[in-house]
C-alpha positions in Angstrom: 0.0 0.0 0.0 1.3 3.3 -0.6 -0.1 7.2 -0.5 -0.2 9.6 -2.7 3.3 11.1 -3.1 5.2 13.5 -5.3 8.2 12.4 -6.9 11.0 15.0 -8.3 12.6 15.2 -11.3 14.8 12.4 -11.7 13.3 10.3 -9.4 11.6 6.6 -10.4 8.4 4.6 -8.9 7.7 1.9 -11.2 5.0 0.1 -9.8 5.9 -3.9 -9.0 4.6 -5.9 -11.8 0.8 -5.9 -11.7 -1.9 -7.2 -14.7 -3.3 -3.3 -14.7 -2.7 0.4 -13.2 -4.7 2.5 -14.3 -3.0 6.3 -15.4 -4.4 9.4 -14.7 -2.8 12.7 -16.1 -4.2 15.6 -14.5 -3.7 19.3 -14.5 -5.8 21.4 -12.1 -9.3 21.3 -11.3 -8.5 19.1 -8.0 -12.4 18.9 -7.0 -12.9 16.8 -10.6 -9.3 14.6 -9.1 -10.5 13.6 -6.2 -14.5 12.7 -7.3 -12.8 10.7 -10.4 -10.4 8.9 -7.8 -13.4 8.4 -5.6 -15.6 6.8 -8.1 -12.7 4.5 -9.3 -12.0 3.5 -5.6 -15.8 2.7 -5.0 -15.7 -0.4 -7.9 -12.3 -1.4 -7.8 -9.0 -1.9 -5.6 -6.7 -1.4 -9.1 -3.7 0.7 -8.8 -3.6 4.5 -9.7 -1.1 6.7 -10.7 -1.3 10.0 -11.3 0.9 11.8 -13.7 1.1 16.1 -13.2 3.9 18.6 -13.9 4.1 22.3 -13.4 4.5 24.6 -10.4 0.9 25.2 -10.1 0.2 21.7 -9.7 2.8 20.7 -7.0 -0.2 20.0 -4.2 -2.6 18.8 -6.7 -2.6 15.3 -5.3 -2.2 15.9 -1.2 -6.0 15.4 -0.3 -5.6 11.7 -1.8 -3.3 10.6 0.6 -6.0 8.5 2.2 -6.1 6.6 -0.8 -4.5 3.0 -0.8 -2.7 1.9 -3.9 -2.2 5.3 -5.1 1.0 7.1 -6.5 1.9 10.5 -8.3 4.5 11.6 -9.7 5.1 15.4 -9.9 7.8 17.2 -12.2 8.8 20.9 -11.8 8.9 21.6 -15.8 5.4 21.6 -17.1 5.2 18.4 -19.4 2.4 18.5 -22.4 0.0 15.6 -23.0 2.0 13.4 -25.1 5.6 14.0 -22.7 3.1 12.9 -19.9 1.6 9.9 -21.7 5.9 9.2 -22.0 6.7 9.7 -18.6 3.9 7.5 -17.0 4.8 4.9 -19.8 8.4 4.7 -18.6 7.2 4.9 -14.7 5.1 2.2 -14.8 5.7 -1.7 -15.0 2.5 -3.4 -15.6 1.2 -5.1 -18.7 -1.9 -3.1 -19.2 -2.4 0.7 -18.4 -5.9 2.2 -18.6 -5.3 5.7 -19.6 -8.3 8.2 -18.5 -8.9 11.5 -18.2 -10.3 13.0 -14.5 -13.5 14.0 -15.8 -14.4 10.4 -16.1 -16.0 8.7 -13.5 -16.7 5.2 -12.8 -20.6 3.7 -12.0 -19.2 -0.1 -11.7 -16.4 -1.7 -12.5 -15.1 -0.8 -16.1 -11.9 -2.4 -15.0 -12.8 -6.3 -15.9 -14.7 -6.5 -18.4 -12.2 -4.4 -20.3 -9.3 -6.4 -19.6 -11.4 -9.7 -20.7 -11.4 -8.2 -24.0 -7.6 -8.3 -24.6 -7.7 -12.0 -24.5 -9.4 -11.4 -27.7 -6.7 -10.1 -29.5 -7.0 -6.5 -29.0 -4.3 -4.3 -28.4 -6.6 -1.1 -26.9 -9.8 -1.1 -25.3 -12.1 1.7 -24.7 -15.1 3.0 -24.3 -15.4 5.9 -27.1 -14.0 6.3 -30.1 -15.1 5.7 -34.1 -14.2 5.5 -37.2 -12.4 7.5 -39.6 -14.7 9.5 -41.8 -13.1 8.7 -45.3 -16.2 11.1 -47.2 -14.4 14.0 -45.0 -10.9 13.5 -46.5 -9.9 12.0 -43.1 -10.6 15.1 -41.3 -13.0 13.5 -38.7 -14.4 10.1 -37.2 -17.8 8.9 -36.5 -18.6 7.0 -33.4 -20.2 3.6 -34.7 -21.4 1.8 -31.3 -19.4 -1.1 -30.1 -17.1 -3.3 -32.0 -13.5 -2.7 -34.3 -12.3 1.1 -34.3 -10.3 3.3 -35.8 -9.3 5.2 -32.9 -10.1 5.8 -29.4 -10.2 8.5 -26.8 -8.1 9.3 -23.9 -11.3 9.6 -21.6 -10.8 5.8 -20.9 -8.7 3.7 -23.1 -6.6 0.8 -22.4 -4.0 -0.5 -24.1 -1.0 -3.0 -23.7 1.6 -1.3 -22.5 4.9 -3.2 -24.2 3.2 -2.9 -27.8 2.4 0.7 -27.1 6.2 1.4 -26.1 7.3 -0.7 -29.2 5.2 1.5 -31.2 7.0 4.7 -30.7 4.7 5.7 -27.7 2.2 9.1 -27.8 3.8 11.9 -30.0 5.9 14.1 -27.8 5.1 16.8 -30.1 1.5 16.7 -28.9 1.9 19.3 -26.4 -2.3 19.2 -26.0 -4.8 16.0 -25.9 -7.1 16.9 -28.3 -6.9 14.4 -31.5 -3.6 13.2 -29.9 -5.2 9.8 -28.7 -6.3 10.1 -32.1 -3.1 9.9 -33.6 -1.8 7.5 -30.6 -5.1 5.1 -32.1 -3.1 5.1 -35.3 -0.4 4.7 -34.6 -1.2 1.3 -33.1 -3.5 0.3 -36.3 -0.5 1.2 -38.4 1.6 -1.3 -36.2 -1.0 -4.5 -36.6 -2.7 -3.7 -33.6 -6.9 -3.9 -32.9 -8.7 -1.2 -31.2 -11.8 -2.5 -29.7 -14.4 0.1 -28.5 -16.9 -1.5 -25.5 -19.6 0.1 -23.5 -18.5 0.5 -19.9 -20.2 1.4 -16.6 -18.6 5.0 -17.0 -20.0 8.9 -17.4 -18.3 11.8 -18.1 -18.5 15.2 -15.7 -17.7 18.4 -17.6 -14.5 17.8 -19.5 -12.3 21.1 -18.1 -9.1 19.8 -20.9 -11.9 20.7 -23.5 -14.3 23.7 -22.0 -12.2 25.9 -19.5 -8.8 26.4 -21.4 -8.1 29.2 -23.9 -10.3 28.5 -26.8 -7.1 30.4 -28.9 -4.6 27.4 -28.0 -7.5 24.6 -27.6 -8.0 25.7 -31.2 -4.0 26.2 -32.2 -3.2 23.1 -30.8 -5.8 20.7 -31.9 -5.5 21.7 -35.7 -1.7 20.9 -35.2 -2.6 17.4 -33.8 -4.8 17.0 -36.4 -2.4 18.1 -39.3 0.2 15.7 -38.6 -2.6 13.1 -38.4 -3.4 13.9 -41.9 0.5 14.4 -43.3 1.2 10.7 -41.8 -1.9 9.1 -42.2 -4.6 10.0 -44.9 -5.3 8.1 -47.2 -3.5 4.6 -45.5 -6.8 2.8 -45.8 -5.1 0.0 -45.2 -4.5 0.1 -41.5 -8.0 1.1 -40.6 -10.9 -1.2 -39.3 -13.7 -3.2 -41.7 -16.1 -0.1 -42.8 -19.6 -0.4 -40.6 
């Protein structure tokens, strides 16, 4: 059992081997933090870490001290989305990590049912995500239900964590989440792997990453995503899922 802790830079806490962690990166908006911790602790006893960077989120984690099983790691120099995807991929040691964002809450347990469905091949699991629109030139998805997908989202999303390293990892240029997990999606698909999309006991509060930032560099940031999504990937019809 361990508390919530921060680690400095150049510091390590790889977790001992377990079957699942799940990975939180969060910035801000502690009240969101601790109700997504909260909800996750009600339905199951999985392992947490937290990953946060930035002066102004040195005491984000304090009040979840009380919380078994739980570790985060804190670095001084403010880390974007896709650094932060990085670092938690090099902290932690465990075959699968459920990445999710703090807005998302659990209402049972998403964690086994989700896990199951690796034995099925899959290399990510998650609750929403779609397909590639190919009438829009690739400049959008459409979410399709259940089944094969083209990508998935960062709100919950699981993947195997030694095919995700040995597929290059999130973009480090992705300094912003928005259509990042997108391009993370594809980046497995181009590397043989299956993204499965499943509907989970989970809801979604108000999604601060998305609502409350400076709609200038939501904006700035997500058409860069985006563009090198289309530059790498549009028109490689061959790595996506069977059209539904």
């Amino acid at each position: 059992m361990c508390g919530c802790k921060s680690i400095g830079n150049g510091e390590s806490n790889s977790f001992t081997t377990v079957n699942a962690i799940i990975a939180v990166i969060a910035d801000g908006f502690q009240e969101d933090l601790i109700t997504c911790i909260k909800s996750i602790r009600a339905h199951t006893d999985t392992p947490i870490y937290i990953e946060t960077s930035g002066k102004e989120n040195k005491t984000l984690c304090e009040p979840l001290a009380e919380f078994a099983n739980l570790t985060a790691n804190w670095q001084k120099n403010k880390l974007g989305w896709g650094h932060s995807v990085n670092q938690l991929l090099s902290r932690i040691n465990s075959k699968y990590v459920i990445l999710m964002d703090p807005s998302t809450q659990f209402t049972g347990d998403a964690i086994t049912p989700t896990i199951a469905k690796f034995a099925e091949g899959y290399k990510a699991v998650g609750w929403r995500g779609g397909l590639v629109n190919l009438a829009d030139e690739w400049r959008s998805t459409e979410d399709k239900g259940d089944g094969e997908v083209d990508v998935l989202f960062s709100y919950f999303m699981a993947f195997d964590r030694e095919f995700m390293v040995a597929a290059g990892g999130a973009n480090p240029s992705a300094t912003y989440y928005r259509n990042a997990d997108i391009e993370m999606s594809l980046v497995i698909r181009e590397n043989g792997g299956k993204l499965l999309q499943i509907d989970l006991p989970l809801t979604q509060g108000r999604h601060h990453g998305y609502h409350d930032v400076n709609p200038e560099y939501r904006d700035k940031n997500s058409k860069k995503n985006y563009q090198r999504i289309l530059e790498r990937f549009r028109g490689r019809e061959d790595i996506l899922a069977p059209r539904r």
